[in-house]
PAPA-755418 format. One record per residue (C-alpha): residue number from 1; residue in three letters; y, x, z. Coordinates in pm, whole numbers, plus 50000, padded with zeros to 5 digits. Each point is the difference from the previous one (the first is absolute). Layout:
# residues N
NUM	ALA	Y	X	Z
...
//
This chain:
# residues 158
1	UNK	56441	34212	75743
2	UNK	50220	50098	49695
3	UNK	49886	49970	49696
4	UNK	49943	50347	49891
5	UNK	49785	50087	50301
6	UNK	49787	49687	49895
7	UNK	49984	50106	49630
8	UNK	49845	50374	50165
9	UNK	49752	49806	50189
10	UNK	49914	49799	49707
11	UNK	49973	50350	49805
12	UNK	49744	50159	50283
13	UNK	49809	49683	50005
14	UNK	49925	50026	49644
15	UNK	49924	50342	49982
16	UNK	49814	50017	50330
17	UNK	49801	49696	49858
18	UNK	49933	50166	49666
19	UNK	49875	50328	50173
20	UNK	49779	49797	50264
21	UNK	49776	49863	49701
22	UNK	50016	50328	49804
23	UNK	50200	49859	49685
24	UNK	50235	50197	49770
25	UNK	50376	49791	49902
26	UNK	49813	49905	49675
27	UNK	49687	49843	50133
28	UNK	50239	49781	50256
29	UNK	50175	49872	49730
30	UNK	49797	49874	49791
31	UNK	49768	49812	50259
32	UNK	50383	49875	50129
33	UNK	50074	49926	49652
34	UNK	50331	50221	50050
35	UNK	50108	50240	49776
36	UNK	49910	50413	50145
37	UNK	50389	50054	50000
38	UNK	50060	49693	50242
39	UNK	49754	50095	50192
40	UNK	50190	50322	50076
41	UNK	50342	49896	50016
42	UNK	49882	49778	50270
43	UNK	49799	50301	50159
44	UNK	50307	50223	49975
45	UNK	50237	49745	50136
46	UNK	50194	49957	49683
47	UNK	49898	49641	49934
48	UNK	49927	49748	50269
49	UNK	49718	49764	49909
50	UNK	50050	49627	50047
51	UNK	49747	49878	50281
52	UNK	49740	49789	49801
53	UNK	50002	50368	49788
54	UNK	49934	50195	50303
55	UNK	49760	49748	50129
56	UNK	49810	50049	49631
57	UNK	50027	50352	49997
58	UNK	49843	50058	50403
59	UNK	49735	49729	49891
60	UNK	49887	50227	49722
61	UNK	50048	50277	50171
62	UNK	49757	49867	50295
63	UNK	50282	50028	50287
64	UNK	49806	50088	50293
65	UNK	50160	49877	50318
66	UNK	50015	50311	50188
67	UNK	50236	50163	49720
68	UNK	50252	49747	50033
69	UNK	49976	49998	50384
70	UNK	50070	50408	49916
71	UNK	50263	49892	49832
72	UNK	50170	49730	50201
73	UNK	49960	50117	50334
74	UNK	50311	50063	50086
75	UNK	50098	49688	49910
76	UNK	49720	49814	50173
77	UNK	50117	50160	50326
78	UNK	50374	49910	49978
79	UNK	49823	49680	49927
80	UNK	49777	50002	50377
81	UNK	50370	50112	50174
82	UNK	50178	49681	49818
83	UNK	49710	49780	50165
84	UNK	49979	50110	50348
85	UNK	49677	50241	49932
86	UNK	49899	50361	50000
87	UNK	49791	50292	49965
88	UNK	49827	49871	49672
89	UNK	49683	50092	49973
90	UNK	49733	49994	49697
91	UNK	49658	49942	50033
92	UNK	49684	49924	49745
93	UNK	49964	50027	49698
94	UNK	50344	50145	49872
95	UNK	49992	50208	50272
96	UNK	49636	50173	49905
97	UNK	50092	50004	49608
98	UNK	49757	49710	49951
99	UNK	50229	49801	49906
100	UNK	49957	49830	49614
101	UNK	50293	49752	49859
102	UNK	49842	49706	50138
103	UNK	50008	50113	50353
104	UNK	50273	49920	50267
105	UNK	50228	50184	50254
106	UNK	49900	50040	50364
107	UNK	50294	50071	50236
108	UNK	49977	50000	50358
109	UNK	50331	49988	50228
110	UNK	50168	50026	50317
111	UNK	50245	49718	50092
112	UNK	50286	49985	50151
113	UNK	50137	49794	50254
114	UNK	50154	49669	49888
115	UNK	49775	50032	49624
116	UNK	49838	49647	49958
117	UNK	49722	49925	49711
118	UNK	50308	49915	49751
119	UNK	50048	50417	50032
120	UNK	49660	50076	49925
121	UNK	49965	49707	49728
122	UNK	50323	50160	49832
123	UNK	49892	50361	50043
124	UNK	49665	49902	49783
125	UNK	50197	49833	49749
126	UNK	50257	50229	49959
127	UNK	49732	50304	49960
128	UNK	49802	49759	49749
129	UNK	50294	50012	49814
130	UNK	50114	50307	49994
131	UNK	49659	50126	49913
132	UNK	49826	49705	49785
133	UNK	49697	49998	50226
134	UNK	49854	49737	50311
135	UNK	50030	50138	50324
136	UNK	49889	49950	50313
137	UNK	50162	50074	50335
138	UNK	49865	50086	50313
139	UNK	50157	50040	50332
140	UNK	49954	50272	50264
141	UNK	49896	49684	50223
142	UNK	49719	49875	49751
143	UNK	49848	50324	50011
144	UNK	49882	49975	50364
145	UNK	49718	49775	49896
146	UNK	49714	50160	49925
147	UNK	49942	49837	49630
148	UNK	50334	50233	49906
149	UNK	49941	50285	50264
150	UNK	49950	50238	49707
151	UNK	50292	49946	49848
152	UNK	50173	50193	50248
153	UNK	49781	50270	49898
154	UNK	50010	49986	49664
155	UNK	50413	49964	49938
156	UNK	50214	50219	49939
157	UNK	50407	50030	49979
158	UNK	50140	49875	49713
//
């Protein structure tokens, strides 16, 4: 991805953060410990924070994991195709909005033909990184037993 479309993620994360928890530019940057006019240059894609900035400013801003799921999905499906998966599908608690910034991601897939457990091992790392929260992946397969059968349910596309 170039670096300008990163820096407008980066922006929308931010901001989508911010409004999630109900906080004004101000109030972000001072539980950051950022100055209000960092806080939006980054938001207006002026300024690109460094990451162990935007990791302190989505900590105090209480990053929920479905925003930056909102955020990155795009990404997180070119990310399934690069692996040998498909239709990604959420399920829990992002998926409900009771989600809190200690919860994980829930993503259930289809795989393709010729995808081995190094696929689905580097699909869950690569959306860990791209979204700075633990997921957990679930095949189409795992979902016939009856401990997951709701899961099928529940999920929806991504």
């Amino acid at each position: 991805m170039e670096r300008s479309a990163r820096a407008a993620q980066y922006a929308r994360l931010i901001r989508l953060a911010r409004d999630d928890v109900g906080m004004s530019q101000a109030e972000l940057a001072s539980a950051a410990g950022i100055q209000q006019p960092t806080i939006s240059a980054y938001e207006n894609g002026s300024k690109r924070p460094r990451p162990e900035t935007l990791q302190t400013i989505l900590r105090a801003a209480r990053l929920r994991p479905s925003v930056a799921l909102a955020v990155f999905a795009e990404d997180v499906r070119e990310a399934a195709l690069r692996h040998r998966l498909h239709d990604v599908r959420v399920f829990g608690s992002a998926l409900r909005g009771t989600d809190s910034e200690s919860s994980d991601i829930d993503l259930l897939v289809a795989v393709s033909p010729g995808a081995s457990l190094f696929d689905l091992g580097g699909f869950s790392s690569e959306v860990e990184t791209l979204t700075g929260f633990s997921t957990d992946v679930l095949t189409d397969s795992q979902v016939d037993n009856a401990y997951f059968a709701h899961v099928s349910q529940e999920a929806v596309l991504l």
